[in-house]
ZAPAGU-66645 format. One record per residue (C-alpha): residue number from 0; x, y, z. Coordinates in steps of 0.02 Angstrom, whole numbers. Example, Ala and Ser with C-alpha at 12.3 -4.5 7.8 and 13.67 -1.06 7.14 Angstrom:
2
SITE	nr	u	v	w
SITE	0	615	-225	390;
SITE	1	684	-53	357;
***
This chain:
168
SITE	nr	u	v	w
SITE	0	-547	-992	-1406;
SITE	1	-393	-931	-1321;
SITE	2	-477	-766	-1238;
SITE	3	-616	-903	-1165;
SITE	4	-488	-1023	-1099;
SITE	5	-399	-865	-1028;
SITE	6	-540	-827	-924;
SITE	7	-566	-978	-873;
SITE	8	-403	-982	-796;
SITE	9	-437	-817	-731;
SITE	10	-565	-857	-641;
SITE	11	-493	-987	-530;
SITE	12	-316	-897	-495;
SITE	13	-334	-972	-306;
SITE	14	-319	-1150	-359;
SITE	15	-126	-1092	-369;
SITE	16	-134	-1037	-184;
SITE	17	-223	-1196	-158;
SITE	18	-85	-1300	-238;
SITE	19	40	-1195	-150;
SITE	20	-29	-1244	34;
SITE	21	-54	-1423	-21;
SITE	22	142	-1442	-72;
SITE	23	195	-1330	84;
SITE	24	83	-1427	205;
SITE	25	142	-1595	133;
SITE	26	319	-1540	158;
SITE	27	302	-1493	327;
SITE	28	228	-1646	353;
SITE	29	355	-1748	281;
SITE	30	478	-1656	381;
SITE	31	376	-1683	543;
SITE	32	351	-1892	510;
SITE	33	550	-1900	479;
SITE	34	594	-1803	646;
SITE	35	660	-1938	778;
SITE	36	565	-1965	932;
SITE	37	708	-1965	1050;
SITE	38	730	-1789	988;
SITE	39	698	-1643	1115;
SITE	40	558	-1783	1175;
SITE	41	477	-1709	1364;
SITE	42	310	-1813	1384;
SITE	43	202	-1903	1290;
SITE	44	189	-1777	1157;
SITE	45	352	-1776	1049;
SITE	46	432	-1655	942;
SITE	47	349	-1681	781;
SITE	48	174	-1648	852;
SITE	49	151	-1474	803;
SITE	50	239	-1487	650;
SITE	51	124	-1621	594;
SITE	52	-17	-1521	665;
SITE	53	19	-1363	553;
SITE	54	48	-1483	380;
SITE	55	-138	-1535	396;
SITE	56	-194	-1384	438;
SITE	57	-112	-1338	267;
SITE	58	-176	-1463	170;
SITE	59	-348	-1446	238;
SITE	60	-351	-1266	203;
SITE	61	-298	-1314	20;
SITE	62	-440	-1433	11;
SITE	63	-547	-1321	83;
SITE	64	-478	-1184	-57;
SITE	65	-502	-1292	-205;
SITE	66	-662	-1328	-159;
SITE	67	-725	-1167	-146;
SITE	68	-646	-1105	-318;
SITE	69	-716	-1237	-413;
SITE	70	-895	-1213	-332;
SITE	71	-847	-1020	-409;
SITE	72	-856	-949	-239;
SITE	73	-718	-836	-266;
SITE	74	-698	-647	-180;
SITE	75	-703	-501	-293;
SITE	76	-517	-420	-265;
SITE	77	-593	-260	-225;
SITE	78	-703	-320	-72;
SITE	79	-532	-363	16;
SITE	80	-474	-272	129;
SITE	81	-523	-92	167;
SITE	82	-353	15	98;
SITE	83	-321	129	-42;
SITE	84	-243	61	-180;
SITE	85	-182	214	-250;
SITE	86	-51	251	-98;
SITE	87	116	198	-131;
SITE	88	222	90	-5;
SITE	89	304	137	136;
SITE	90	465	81	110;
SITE	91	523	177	283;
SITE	92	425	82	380;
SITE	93	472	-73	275;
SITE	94	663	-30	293;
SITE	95	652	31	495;
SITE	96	597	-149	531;
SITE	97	680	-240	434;
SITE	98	854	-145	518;
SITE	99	775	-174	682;
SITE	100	777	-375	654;
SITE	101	956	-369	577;
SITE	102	1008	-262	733;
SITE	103	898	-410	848;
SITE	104	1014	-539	742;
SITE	105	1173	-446	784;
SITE	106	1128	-398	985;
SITE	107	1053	-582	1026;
SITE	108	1219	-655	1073;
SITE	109	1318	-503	1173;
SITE	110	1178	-403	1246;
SITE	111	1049	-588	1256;
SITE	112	860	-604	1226;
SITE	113	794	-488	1390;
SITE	114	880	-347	1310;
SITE	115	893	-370	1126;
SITE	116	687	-428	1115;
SITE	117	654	-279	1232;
SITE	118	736	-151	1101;
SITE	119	667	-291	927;
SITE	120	481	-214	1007;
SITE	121	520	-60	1062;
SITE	122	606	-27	871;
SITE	123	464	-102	782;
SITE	124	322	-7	897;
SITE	125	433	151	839;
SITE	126	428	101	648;
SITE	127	251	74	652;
SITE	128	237	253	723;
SITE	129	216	220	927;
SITE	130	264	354	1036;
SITE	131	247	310	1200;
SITE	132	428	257	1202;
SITE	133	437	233	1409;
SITE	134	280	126	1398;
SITE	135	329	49	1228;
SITE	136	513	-3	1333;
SITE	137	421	-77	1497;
SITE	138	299	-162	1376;
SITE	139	473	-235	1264;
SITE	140	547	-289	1436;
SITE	141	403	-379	1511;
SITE	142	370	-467	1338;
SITE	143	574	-525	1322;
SITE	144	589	-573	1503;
SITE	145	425	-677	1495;
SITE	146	485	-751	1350;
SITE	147	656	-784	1429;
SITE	148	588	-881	1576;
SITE	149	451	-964	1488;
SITE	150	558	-1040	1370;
SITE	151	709	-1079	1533;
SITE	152	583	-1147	1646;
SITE	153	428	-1212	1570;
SITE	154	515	-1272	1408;
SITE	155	691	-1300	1475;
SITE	156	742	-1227	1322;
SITE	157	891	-1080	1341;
SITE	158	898	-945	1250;
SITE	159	1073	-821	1284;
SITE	160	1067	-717	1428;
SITE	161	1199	-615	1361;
SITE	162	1255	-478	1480;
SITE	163	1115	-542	1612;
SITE	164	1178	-715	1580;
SITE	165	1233	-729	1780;
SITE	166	1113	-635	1846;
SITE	167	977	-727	1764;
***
């Protein structure tokens, strides 16, 4: 009795990945129906339009989920993804990147975003075992300073300058 209910349970693990995205997305959309309209509002589309976007998208995707557990349409777990199993973690790479966002955190304010997102891809191109550190650098700094004007002109958001502050 107890091994059958057991693998009955077993068998439909995802419907706790399902409830999972229906509580997250109902949060988030909670969150996005109690954000005021006056709020960061620049056109017709206010701030809680993505936000509310994304919660559906999670709850859909739970629906979606359920659905296709309790039709049994479940993947085996060894028809995932194409890696060896038997190879342990690497817990340099994991600890490179993780010191490269705690250095971002740090830099942000003195050195701003241009610089400090320049070196947050250049470090994490390194951890993941990039090379090319010239190209890696010009490819950091055309990513940071897009971002930097993007979000200063299109957006009219700021994000710090830092040390470019008044030249920017």
């Amino acid at each position: 009795m107890m091994q059958a209910a057991l693998q009955h349970i077993r068998g439909r693990a995802e419907l706790g990945m399902a409830l999972f995205l229906l509580l997250l997305g109902a949060v988030v959309t909670i969150d996005a129906a109690q954000l005021p309209s006056s709020f960061a509002q620049r056109g017709p589309v206010g701030p809680a339009a993505v936000p509310f976007v994304v919660g559906v998208g999670l709850i859909l995707t739970a629906f979606l989920l359920a659905v296709e557990v309790l039709r049994g349409r479940t993947a085996d777990p060894e028809e995932g993804e194409d890696i060896d199993l038997s190879t342990g973690s690497d817990w340099r790479t994991v600890f490179m990147v993780v010191g490269v966002f705690l250095a971002n955190t740090v830099l942000m304010e003195p050195l701003g975003w241009p610089i400090s997102g320049a070196l947050l891809f250049w470090g994490c191109a390194f951890a993941f075992g990039a090379r090319r550190h010239i190209r890696n650098a010009v490819i950091g700094l055309v990513i940071s300073f897009g971002t930097y004007f993007l979000f200063e002109l299109v957006l009219g958001l700021s994000l710090p300058g830092g040390v470019l502050g008044g030249v920017l």
